[in-house]
C-alpha positions in Angstrom: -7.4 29.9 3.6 -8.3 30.0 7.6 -7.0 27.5 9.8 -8.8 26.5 12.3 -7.2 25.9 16.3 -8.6 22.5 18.0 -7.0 22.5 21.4 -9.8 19.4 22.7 -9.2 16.0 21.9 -13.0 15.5 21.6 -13.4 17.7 18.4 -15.2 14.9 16.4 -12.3 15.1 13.6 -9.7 14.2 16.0 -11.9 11.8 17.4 -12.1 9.9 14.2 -8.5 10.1 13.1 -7.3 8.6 16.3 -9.9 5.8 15.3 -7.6 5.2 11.9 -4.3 5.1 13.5 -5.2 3.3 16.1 -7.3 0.5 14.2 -5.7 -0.3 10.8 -8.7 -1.4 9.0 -11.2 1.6 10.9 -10.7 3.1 7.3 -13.7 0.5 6.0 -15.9 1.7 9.0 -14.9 5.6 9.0 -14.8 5.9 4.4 -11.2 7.6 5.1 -8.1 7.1 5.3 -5.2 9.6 7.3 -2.3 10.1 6.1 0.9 11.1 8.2 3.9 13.5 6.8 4.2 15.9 4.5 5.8 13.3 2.3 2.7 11.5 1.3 0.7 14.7 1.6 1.9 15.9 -1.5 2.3 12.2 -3.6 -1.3 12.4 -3.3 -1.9 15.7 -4.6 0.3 14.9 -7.4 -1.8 12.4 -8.5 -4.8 14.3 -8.5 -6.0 13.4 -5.2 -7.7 16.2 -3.0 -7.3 15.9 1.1 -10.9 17.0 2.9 -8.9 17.6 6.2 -5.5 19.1 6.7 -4.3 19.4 10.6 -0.8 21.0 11.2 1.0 20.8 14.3 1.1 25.0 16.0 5.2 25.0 14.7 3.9 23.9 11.3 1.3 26.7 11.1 4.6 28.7 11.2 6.3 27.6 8.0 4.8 28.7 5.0 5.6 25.6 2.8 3.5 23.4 5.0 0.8 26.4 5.1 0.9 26.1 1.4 0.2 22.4 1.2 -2.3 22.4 3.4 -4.0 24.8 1.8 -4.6 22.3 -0.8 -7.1 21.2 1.6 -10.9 21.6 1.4 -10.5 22.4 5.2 -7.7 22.7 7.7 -7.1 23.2 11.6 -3.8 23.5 13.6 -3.6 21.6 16.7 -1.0 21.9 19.9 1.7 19.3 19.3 0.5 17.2 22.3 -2.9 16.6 20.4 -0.8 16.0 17.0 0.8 13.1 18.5 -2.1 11.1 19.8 -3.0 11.1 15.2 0.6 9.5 15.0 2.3 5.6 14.3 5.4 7.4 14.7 8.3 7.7 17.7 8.8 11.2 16.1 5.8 12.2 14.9 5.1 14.3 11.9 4.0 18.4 11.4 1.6 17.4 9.1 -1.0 15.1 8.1 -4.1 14.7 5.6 -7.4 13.1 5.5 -8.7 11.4 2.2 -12.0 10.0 1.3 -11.6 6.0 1.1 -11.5 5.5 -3.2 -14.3 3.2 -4.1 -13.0 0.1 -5.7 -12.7 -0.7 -8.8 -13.6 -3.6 -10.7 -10.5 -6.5 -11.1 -9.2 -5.3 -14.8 -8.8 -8.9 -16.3 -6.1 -8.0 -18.6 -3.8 -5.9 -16.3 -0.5 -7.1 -15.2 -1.1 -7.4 -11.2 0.4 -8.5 -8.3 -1.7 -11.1 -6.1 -1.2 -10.8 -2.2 -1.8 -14.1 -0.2 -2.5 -13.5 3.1 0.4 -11.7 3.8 0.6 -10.1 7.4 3.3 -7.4 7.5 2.3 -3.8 7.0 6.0 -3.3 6.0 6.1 -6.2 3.4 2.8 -5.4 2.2 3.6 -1.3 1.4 7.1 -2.4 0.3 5.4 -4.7 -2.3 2.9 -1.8 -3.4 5.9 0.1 -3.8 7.9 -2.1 -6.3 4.8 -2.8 -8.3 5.0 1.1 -9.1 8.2 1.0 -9.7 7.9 -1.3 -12.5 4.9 -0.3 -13.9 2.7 -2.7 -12.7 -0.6 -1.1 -11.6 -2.9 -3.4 -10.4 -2.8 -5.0 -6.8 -4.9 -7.7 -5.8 -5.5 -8.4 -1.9 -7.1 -11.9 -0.5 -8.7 -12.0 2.7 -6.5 -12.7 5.5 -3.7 -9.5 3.8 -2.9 -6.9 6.0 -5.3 -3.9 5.6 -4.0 -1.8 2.4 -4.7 1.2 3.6 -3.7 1.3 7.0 -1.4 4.1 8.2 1.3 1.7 8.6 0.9 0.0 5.2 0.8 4.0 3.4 4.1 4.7 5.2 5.4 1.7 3.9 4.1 2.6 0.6 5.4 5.5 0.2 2.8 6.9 -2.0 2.7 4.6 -4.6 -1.3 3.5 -3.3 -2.4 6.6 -5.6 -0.9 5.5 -9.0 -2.1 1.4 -8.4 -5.9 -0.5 -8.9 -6.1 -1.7 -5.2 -8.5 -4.2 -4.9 -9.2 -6.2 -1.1 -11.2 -8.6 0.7 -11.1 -10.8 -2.5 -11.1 -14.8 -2.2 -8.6 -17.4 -4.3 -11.9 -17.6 -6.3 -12.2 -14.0 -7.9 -8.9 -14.0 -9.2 -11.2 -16.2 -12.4 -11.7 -12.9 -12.8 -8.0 -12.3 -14.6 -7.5 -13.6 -18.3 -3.8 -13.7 -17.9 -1.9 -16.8 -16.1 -0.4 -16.9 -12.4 3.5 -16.9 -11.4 4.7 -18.0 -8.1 7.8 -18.6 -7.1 8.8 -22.4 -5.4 11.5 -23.7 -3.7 10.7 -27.0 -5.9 11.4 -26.2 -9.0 14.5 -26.3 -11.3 13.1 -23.3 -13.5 14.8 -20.1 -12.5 13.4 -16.9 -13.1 16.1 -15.3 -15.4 16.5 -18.7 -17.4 12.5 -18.4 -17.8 10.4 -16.6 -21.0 7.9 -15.2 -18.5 4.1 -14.9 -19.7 3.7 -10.8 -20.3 1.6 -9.4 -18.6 1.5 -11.9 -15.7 0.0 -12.0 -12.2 2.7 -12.4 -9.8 1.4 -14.6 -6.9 3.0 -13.9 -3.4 2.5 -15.7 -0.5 2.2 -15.5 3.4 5.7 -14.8 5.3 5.6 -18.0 6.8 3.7 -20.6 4.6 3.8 -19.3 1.3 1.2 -19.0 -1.4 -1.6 -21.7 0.0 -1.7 -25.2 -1.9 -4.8 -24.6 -3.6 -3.7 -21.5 -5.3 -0.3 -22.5 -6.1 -2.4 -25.5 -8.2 -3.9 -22.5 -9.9 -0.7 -21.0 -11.2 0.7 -21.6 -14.5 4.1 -21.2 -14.1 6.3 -21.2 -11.0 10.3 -20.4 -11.0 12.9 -19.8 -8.1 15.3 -17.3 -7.3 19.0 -18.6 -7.3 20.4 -17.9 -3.9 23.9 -18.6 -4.4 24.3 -17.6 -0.7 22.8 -21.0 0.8 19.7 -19.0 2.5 16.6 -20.9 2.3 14.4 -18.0 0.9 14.5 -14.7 0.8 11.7 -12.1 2.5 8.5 -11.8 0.4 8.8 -8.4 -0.4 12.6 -8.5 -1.8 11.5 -11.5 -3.8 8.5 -9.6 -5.2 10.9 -7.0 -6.1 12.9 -8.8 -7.7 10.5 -11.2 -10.3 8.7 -7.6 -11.1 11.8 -6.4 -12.1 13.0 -9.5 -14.1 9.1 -9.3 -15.4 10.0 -5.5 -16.6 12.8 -6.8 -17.8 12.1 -9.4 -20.5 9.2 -6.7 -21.6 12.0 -4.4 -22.9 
C-alpha cells in the first residue's frame, strides 16, 4: 500500500478528526470514531474490525511494524508530527492512529447479562467500567442519557479496547431498560445484604450510578435486588468503577 503525505491542516480528513477529539460526542454527527495508539489499532483489528483511515506520524512511516498495521487500512496518509498532534487527547501523543465507521446499534438483547450506566460523567470511570464487563464476560452495556459519550476518544483510551467485543447501546431512558427480561442489582449503602453473603440472580443487569448521586430514586425502585460492598476500612463508598469491578467479578463468581 501507498501512503499518502498531508502537510495542510485543512485536508478534509484532518479536518474531521480534529472535530472527534476535540468534541467527544462529534462521533454521532461525523458516523466515526478515531482512535489514538497503536494499542487500540490493533484490538480492533483483532476483532474483525477494519480502519477506513490510517494516518502515521513521518517517524512512524519509518518503522515497518506500524507500516504493517496501517496497511490494514482501506486508506492511509503520513502527516508531519506537528499536524499528528493537533488529532491527539494526549501530553505525548501517539505515532499512530485509525478511523472507524461508527457501528450501528444494535437492539437491547433482553436476555444478556449487561451492565446499566446511570448518568455517569467520567470518561475514565465510564471506559474502566467497559473494561471489567469484558473481563468478566459480560457483553452487553447499556448507556442512559446524561452517560458520558461511549465512544469518545477519552472513553476508548479508558477502554482499552474492550468497546469491540461488547453490545453498546446509548441515549437510552430508565424506561427502555423494560426491554431486559432479567432483574436489576444495585448496590446501597442501606442495606444489610452483602454481596458475597448474596445468591445473585444469573445473568443480572448490574445498575451503576452517577459519581456523585448514585443510581437515581426511580430506578433504584426498579431494581430487584440491592447489596453493599463491606468496606472494612471505614470509607463511605468506594469509586464507581472499582465497585463495578468488583460485583462483576463476584457475579462471575457464583456462575462458576
Amino acid at each position: 500500500m501507498s501512503f499518502d503525505l498531508v502537510t495542510s491542516r485543512d485536508n478534509p480528513a484532518l479536518v474531521r478528526l480534529r472535530k472527534l477529539t476535540a468534541d467527544g460526542s462529534a462521533y454521532r454527527k461525523t458516523g466515526s470514531i478515531w482512535l489514538e495508539g497503536d494499542h487500540l489499532f490493533r484490538a480492533a483489528l483483532q476483532r474483525g474490525w477494519r480502519p477506513a483511515l490510517a494516518v502515521l506520524t513521518e517517524a512512524a512511516a519509518q518503522d515497518a511494524a506500524l507500516t504493517e498495521l496501517a496497511s490494514a487500512a482501506a486508506r492511509a496518509i503520513v502527516v508531519p508530527a506537528a499536524l499528528f498532534k493537533g488529532l491527539s487527547g494526549l501530553e505525548s501523543p501517539a505515532q499512530i492512529g485509525a478511523e472507524l465507521s461508527l457501528p450501528v446499534a444494535p437492539a437491547v438483547e433482553p436476555a444478556a447479562a449487561s451492565v446499566v450506566l446511570d448518568r455517569l460523567q467520567d470518561a475514565g470511570n465510564v471506559g474502566a467500567i467497559l473494561r471489567s464487563a469484558a473481563a468478566f464476560g459480560v457483553r452487553q452495556v447499556l448507556a442512559l442519557k446524561g452517560t458520558a459519550a461511549l465512544w469518545s476518544p477519552k472513553v476508548l483510551r479508558a477502554g482499552q479496547g474492550a468497546h469491540f467485543g461488547l453490545r453498546l447501546i446509548e441515549g437510552l431512558a430508565a424506561e427502555d431498560l423494560a426491554a431486559l427480561s432479567l432483574p436489576l442489582v444495585a448496590t446501597s449503602s442501606h442495606t444489610s445484604r452483602q454481596l458475597h453473603q448474596v445468591a445473585l440472580p444469573q445473568p443480572c443487569a448490574w445498575v451503576m450510578g452517577h459519581e456523585g448521586q448514585g443510581v437515581s430514586p426511580a430506578l433504584m425502585a426498579r431494581c430487584a435486588l440491592t447489596v453493599g460492598i463491606p468496606q472494612p476500612g471505614g470509607e463511605e463508598s468506594l469509586n464507581v468503577a472499582a465497585a463495578a469491578a468488583i460485583c462483576l467479578y463476584e457475579s462471575h463468581r457464583q456462575r462458576g
